[in-house]
N, C-alpha and C positions, 0 to 999 in steps of 0.2 A: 551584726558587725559593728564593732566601735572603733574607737580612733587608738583607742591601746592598742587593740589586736591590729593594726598597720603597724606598728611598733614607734610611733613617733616618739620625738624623746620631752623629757618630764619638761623643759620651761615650756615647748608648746602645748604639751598637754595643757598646761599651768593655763596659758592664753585662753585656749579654746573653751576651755570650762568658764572662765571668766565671762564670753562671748556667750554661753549656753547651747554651747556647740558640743553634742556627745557622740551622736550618731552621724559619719558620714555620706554624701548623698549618692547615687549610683555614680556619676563620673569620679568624685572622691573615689570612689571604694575600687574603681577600675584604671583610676589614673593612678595612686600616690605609691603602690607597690615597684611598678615598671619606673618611676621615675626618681625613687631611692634605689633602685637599684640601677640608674645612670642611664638608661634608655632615652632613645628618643622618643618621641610624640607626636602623633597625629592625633586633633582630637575634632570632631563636630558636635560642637554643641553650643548654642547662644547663651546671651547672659539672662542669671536666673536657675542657672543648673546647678551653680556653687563653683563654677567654672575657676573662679580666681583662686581658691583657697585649694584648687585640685592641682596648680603648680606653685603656688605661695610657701605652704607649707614644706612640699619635699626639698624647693631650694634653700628657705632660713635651713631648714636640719642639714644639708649639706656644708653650707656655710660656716653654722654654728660648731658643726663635728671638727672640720678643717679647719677651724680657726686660731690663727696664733696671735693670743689674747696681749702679746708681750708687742707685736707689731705696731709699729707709730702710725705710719700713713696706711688709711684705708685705699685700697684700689675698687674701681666697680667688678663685682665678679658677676653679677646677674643684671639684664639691659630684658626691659620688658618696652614694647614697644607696640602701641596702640593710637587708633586714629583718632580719637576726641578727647579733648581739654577733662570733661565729664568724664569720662569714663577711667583716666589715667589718673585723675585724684583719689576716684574710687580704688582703684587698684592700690593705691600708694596709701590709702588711708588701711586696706585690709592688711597688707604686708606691717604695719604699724600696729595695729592688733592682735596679729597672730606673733610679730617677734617682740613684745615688749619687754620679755624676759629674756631673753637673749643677746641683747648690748649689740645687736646690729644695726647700722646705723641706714636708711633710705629716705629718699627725696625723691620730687615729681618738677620734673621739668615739659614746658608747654608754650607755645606762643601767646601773642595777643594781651602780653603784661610785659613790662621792661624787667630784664633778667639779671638785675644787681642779684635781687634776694635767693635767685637759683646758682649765680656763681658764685656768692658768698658759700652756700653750703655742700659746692662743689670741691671748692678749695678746701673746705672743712675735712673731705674726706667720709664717700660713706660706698658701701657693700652691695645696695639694691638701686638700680635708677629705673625710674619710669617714664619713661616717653614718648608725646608725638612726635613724628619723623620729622616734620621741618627744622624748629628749636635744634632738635636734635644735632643734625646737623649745622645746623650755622653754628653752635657753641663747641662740635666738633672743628670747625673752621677757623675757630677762634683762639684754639687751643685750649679749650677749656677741658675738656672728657678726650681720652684715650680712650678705645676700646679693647687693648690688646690684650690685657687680664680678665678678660671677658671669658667667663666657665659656661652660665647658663644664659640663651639667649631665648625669649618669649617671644613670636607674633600672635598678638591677640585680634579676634576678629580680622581676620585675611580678607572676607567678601566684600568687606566696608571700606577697607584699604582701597581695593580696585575698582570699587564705585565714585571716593571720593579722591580717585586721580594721584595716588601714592606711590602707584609702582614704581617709579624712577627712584626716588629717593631711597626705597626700600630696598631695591639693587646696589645703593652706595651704600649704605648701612651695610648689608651683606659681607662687600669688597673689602670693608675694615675688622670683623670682626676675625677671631685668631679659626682656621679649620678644625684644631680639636676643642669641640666645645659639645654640651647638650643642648639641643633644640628642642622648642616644641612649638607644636602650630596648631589655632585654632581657628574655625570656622564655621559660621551658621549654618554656610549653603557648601556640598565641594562641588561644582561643575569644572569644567575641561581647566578652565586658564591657572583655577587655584591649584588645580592639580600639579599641572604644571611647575606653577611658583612652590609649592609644600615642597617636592622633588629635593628641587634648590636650596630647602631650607635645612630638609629631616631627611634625603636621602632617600634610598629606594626601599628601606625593608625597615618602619620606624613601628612602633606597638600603636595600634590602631583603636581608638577607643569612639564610638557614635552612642550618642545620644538624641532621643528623637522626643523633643520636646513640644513637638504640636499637637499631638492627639493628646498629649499626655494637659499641656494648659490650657486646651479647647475643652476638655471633660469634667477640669475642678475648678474653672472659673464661671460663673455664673452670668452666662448672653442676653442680649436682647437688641433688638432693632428699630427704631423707630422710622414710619417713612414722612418724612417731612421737607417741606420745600427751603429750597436757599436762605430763603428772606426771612423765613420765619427758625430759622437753626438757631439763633442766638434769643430769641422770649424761651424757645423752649428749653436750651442751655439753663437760664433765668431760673425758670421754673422747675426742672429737677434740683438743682440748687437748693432748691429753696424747701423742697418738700421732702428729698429724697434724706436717711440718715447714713452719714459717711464722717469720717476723720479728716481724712487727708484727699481731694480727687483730683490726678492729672488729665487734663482735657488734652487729645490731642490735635494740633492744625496743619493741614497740610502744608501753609508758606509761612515765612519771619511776618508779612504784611497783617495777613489775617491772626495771628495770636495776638500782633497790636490791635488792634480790631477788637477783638474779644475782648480783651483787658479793657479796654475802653466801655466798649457794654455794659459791661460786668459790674464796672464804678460807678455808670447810670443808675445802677439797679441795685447800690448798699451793698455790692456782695464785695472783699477782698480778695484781690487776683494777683498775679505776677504770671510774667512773660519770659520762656529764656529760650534765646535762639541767636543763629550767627551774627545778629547785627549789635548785637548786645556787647558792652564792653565786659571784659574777664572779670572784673572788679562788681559789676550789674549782678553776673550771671550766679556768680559765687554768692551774692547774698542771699537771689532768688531763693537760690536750691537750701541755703541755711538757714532760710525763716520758713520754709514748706517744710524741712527735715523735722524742724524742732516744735513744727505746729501754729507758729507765726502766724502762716500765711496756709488759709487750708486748700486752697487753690491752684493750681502752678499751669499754665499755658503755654504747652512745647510743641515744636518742631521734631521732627524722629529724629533728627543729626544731635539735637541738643540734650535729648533727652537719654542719649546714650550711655549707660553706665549709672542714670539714677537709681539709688536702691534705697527706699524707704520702707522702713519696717513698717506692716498692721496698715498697709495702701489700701484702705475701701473700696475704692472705686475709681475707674479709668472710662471716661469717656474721649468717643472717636465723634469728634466736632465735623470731622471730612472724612471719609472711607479713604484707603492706602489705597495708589491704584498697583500695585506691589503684594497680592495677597499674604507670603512670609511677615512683612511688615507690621499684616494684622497679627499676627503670631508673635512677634515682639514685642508690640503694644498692650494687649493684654496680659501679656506676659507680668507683666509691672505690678498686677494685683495678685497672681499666681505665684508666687518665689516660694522655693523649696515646697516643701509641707504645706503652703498658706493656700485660701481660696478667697475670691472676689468677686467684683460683680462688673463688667464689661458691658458698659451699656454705645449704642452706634446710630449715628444721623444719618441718613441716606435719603436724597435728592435721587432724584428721577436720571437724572444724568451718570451717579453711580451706581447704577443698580445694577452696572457688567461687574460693576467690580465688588458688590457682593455674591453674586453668583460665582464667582473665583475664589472669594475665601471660602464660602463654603464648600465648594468641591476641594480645595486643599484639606481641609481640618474633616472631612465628610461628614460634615452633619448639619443638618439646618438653625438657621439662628432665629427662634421665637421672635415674632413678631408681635411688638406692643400696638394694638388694635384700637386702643383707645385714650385720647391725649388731645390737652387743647390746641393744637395746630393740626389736627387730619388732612382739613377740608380740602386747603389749596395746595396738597401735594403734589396733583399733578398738573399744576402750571407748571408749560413748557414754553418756550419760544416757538416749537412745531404747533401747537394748540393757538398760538395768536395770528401765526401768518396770512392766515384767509383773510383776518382784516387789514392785511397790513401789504396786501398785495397790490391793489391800488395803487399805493402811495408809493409810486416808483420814483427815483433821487431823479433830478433832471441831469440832462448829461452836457459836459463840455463840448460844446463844437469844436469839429476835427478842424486842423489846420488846414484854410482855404476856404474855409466854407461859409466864415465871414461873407466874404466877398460876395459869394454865391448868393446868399440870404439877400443881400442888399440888391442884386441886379435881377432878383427874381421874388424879391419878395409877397407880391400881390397871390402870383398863384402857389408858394407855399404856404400860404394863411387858408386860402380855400381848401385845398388838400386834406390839413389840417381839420378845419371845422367837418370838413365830410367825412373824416374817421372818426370825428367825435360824434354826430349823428349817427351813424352807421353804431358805434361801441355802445351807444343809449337804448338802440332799438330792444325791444323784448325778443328776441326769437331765440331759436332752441343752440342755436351756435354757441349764440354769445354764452348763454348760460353756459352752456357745458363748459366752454375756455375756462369762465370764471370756476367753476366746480376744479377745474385740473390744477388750476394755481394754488 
């Protein structure tokens, strides 16, 4: 199957081939029929499937087909609307790719940047908007964006939406948009509630496309595990680094604290890093990702929320600095070095503490992840704080005297001292009591 035979029309051809885009990917090949032909969309499938270019495409050609070229003011006719800053540039850079030849005009609007340069090119007038839901709204409040010429409307990643506390706004969004319009809805995971919201979005009987991209980037990405303690995650970070051969490699950390963290290591040790995660300003974040796109920077230290939507071509290598305690997550993460046709290598830290939660992803993805056996941090894996307590039982915190008991002490002091000193002879004695007590602590 190629992208002729969907029958796309010649400027996107024109794009695609530019892009070295010939063959479409299984969502492509099962979304772009049903959605030139006006259908709605249910779709499951995470990013990395070709996801964007499986409704990017059928909307420019609809646009472009419909289009009166002789028209002054552009209205928005397509509202794609997605939960990360990341991931909606993305989106708005691929729409820019694929219509470059077709004089449609789109922009990406997002918080956490002052929104002169988004209302300027609002007022401009363009065809495609991309947006997180906040922005979105407040510059609908503002009067900046109608949504009433609104033909095609996109929720992308739905599951991320209701994890990072969206649904409300995504219900105003809704309220404003025109009832005849094409939907489509994406998501990684469908459980009950998204189900629910799709309903709301696509209706009861929308063309239903899954794609099941876990076995499929558990099998051509290339695993492995190391078991190594806390303390010692960041010399061996250091040292793959330093040994291992890769282009480009996204570490990833499980909080914004620890990527600073890392980065900081990482500077100790001659290696160049960059950090992007939510405490980052829009202006910070955006440079990270375009000195790692362009090879600047061959290192990038993210967070899962921040890293949402990166797509670097020819990614080496993804290392997991903290295991997800969110199995799916690992499935995204490596996802990173897996895109389309490509293959990577997934390499994973694992402390003693998560080792539930690699027994989780491997029963998710079913298959065991090779264990690297040999590496200069083995030894002290399994320090635990369970493995120090026996010495540290002893040394119990003294306690506050309860209210009153001042008093007590003071009118009775003499024989709470003796008391005292005879449980501490008594606790010194050898006999088989006391041992055992100390054995049970």
């Amino acid at each position: 199957m190629t992208f002729e035979e969907l029958e796309i029309i010649e400027p996107i051809l024109k794009a695609l081939d530019a892009e070295g885009y010939h063959t479409p990917t299984p969502i492509q090949e099962q979304s772009i029929p049903s959605l030139l032909l006006r259908k709605n969309l249910l779709g499951c499938a995470q990013t990395g499937t070709g996801k964007t270019a499986a409704f990017a495409i059928p909307i420019l050609q609809h646009i472009y087909t419909n289009k009166n070229l002789k028209s002054g003011f552009r209205d928005v006719k397509a509202l794609i609307v997605t939960p990360t800053r990341e991931l909606a540039i993305q989106i708005q850079e691929s729409f820019t790719k694929y219509g470059k030849y077709t004089g449609i005009k789109n922009t990406v609007i997002f918080g956490g940047v002052k929104q002169n340069a988004q209302t300027d090119a609002l007022r401009r007038g363009v065809e495609v908007l991309v947006a997180t839901p906040g922005r979105l709204l407040d510059l609908m409040d503002q009067g900046f964006i109608s949504l009433k010429h609104v033909e095609y409307f996109v929720l992308d990643e739905a599951d991320r939406m209701l994890d990072m506390g969206f649904i409300h706004d995504i219900r105003k969004i809704l309220a404003k948009l025109p009832n005849k319009r094409q939907s489509l809805f994406f998501s990684a995971t469908m459980p009950l509630d998204i189900l629910q919201l799709s309903e709301k979005i696509v209706g009861g009987n929308p063309q239903r496309v899954t794609i099941q991209p876990e076995q499929t980037t558990a099998e051509k990405v290339k695993q492995a595990v190391y078991f190594v303690s806390k303390r010692n995650k960041p010399k061996l970070l250091t040292h793959l680094l330093k040994t291992e051969e890769y282009e480009t490699c996204l570490v990833f950390s499980r909080t914004k604290h620890g990527a600073d963290k890392i980065v900081k290591f990482l500077k100790g040790a001659q290696i160049n890093s960059e950090a992007i995660h939510g405490n980052k300003s829009q202006g910070a974040r955006q440079s990270a990702l375009s000195n790692f796109k362009s090879g600047e920077t061959k290192v990038l230290i993210a967070t899962d929320i921040a890293a949402r939507g990166i797509d670097v071509k020819e990614l080496s290598l993804v290392i997991n600095f903290d295991l997800p305690n969110i199995e799916e997550t690992y499935v995204h993460r490596i996802g990173r070095t897996g895109r389309a046709s490509a293959s990577g290598i997934a390499l994973s830290f694992c402390d003693t503490d998560e080792k539930p939660y690699l027994r989780g992803i491997q029963k998710l993805i079913n298959q065991r992840i090779p264990v690297i056996e040999n590496h200069p941090f083995i030894g002290d894996v399994e320090e635990t704080p369970a493995r120090k307590k026996p010495a540290q039982s002893n040394q119990r915190p003294k306690r506050k005297p309860r209210p009153g008991q001042e008093g007590e002490r003071k009118g009775h002091g003499q024989g709470t001292r003796k008391n005292n000193n005879k449980r501490r002879r008594d606790s010194n004695r050898p006999n088989s009591t006391n041992r055992s007590r100390s054995r049970s602590r």
